[in-house]
GUNU-267465 format. One record per residue (C-alpha): z, x, y. Coordinates in steps of 0.05 Angstrom, whole numbers, plus 5000, padded with zeros to 4 digits. Layout:
<atoms>
ZXY ...
</atoms>
This chain:
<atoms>
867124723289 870425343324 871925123406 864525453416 859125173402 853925613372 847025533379 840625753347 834725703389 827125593362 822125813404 822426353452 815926133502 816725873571 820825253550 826025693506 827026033565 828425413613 833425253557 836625953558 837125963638 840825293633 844725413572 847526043615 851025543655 854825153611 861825363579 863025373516 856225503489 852526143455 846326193438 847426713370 840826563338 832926613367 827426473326 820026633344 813626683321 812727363329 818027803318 816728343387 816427923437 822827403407 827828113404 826428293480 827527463502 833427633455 835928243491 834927963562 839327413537 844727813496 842827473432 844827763367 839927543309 832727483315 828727183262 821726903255 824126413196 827625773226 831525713146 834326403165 838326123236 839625443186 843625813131 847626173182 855625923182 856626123243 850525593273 853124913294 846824663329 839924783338 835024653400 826924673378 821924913428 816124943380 810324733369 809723963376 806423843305 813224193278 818423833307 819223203262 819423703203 824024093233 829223683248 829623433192 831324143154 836224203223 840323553194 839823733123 843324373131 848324003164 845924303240 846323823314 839923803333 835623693395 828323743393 824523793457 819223243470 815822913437 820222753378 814022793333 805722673334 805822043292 809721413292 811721503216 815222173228 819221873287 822321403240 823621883189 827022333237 831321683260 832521483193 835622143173 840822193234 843721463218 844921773144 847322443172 851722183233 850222833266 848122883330 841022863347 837422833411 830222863436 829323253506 826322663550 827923013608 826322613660 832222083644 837222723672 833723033728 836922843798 831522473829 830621943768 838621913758 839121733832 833721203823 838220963762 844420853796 841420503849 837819963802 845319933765 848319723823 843519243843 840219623897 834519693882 829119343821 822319723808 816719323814 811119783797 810320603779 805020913794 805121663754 800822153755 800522823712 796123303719 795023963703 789824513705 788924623625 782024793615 783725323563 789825293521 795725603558 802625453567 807425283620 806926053635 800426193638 800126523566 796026303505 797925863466 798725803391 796725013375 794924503433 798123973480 796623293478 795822843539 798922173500 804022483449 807722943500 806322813572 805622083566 811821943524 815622203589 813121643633 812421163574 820821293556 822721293623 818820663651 823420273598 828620633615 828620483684 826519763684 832319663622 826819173583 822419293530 814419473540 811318843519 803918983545 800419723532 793219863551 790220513555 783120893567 781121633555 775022103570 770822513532 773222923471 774323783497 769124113442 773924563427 780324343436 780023703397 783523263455 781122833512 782123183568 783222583628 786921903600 789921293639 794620773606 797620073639 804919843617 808319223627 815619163612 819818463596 822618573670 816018383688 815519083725 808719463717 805920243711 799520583723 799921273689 794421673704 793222373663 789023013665 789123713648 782623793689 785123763754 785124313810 790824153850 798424043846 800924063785 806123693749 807722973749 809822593810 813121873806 812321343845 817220833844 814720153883 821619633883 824019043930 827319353976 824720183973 819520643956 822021383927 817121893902 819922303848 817623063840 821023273775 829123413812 827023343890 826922523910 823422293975 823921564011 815821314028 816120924092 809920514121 811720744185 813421514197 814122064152 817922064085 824622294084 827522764037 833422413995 840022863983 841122833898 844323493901 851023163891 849122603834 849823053780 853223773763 847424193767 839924063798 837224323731 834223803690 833724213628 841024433643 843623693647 839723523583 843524123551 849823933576 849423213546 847623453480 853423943477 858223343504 855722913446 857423403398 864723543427 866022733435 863322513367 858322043400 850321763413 848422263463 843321953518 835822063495 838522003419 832721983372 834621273361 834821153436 827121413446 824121133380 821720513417 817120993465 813721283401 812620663374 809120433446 805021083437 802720853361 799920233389 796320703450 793221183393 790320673353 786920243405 783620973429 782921033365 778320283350 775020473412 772321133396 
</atoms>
């Protein structure tokens, strides 16, 4: 590998471009390759980001020599697929969440990196940004033990848009993307395995094929608990706040801002602006991946690392699924 790293980038939407933004910040790196699904839109992200090749064919970036590593921003039913073809032309990979749709696909993705030895990540973002880092440390050092998380995530997704407000090409999923963050991160945070999963959903969207409002319970070995509640009907703030209930706190996480709840008084803003490099979670994701690669090592949020979340979301999906 030449002292650069040199990326390819698939999928030039509004998480792409998060990617890009962070990627700007970190030496070393170039982004030489962006595929797209259509060809217009992917040479202008391409321009505005200096990027020489453009393609619409993800096999094109792979048989490249001068591609190192890939980062996939597609479409969720794609990713298990795709990182596969990323590790068999011999390409780093990190796929943005979720690692795959199906339980089976997970493993085969897994199964393929302990062959390969490459690196391969999955973007669980919320195990980098400040606020949950902070929240980390202080359970490491024995400040601080969760005892319940409450989450909620909503969004306003009534029609099928992205992060951007633009159309989208296939749809979201409540349980396979936005609830693998809180599912991974729950264990992550408590450091014990989910031993209890429970969840509900609503009606069916006609057209969309999903349920659009879902709620799931977790219990972890630590004997720690969490209430995730879902929607992509709701009118309000958006995004997915964090409560985290312990013995001797209460922080509410808002993606990379971190507040303290107090009974008495208002809450008080927590300064994370100096537990990592960068406020960016995306950018700190990035920036481990790249590390991995130049140390030869099991980057955080490895595909191996996460595989237990997908296998907690396999059990979810098939008691929705004996329910009806």
């Amino acid at each position: 590998m030449s002292k650069t790293i040199r990326v390819a980038l698939a999928g030039a939407g509004a998480f792409g471009i998060k990617h890009l933004d962070g990627i700007k910040n970190i030496d070393g790196v170039e982004v030489v390759s962006l595929v797209g699904r259509r060809l217009e839109p992917t040479k202008e992200v391409a321009d505005r980001y200096g990027i020489g090749h453009v393609t619409t064919d993800l096999n094109e970036s792979l048989a490249r020599d001068d591609v190192d590593a890939v980062i996939l921003c597609t479409p969720t039913q794609l990713h298990a697929s795709q990182a596969i073809a990323c590790m068999k032309a011999g390409k780093h990979v990190q796929v943005e969440i979720p690692l795959a749709d199906s339980l089976q696909e997970a493993e085969e993705v897994v199964a393929l990196q302990k062959e390969t030895g490459l690196v391969a990540m999955c973007g669980h973002t919320r195990r980098f940004n400040p606020s949950h880092q902070y929240v980390n440390k202080k359970i490491k050092a024995g400040e601080f033990n969760i005892q319940q998380m409450d989450v909620q995530t909503y969004f306003f997704r009534r029609t099928n848009m992205n992060a951007a407000g633009q159309p989208r090409s296939w749809t979201d999923h409540l349980l396979w993307h936005h609830a693998a963050h809180t599912v991974d991160l729950f264990a992550y945070q408590t450091g014990g395995d989910i031993v209890q999963a429970n969840a509900i959903q609503g009606p069916i969207h006609p057209d969309l094929g999903i349920a659009m409002d879902m709620s799931i319970q977790l219990k972890s070995s630590t004997g720690a608990i969490c209430t995730l509640s879902l929607s992509f009907n709701n009118d309000g703030p958006l995004g997915t706040f964090f409560r985290y209930i312990g013995d001797t706190a209460t922080y509410i996480a808002r993606y990379d801002d971190l507040v303290q709840s107090h009974s008495k008084g208002p809450e008080e803003a927590v300064d994370v602006s100096k537990v990592d490099v960068s406020m960016n979670g995306i950018e700190l994701q990035d920036r481990e991946f790249f590390a991995a690669i130049r140390e030869g090592r099991e980057p955080n949020s490895s595909v191996a690392q996460v595989l237990p979340c997908y296998r907690v979301l396999h059990q979810l999906e098939q008691q929705l699924n004996a329910a009806g």
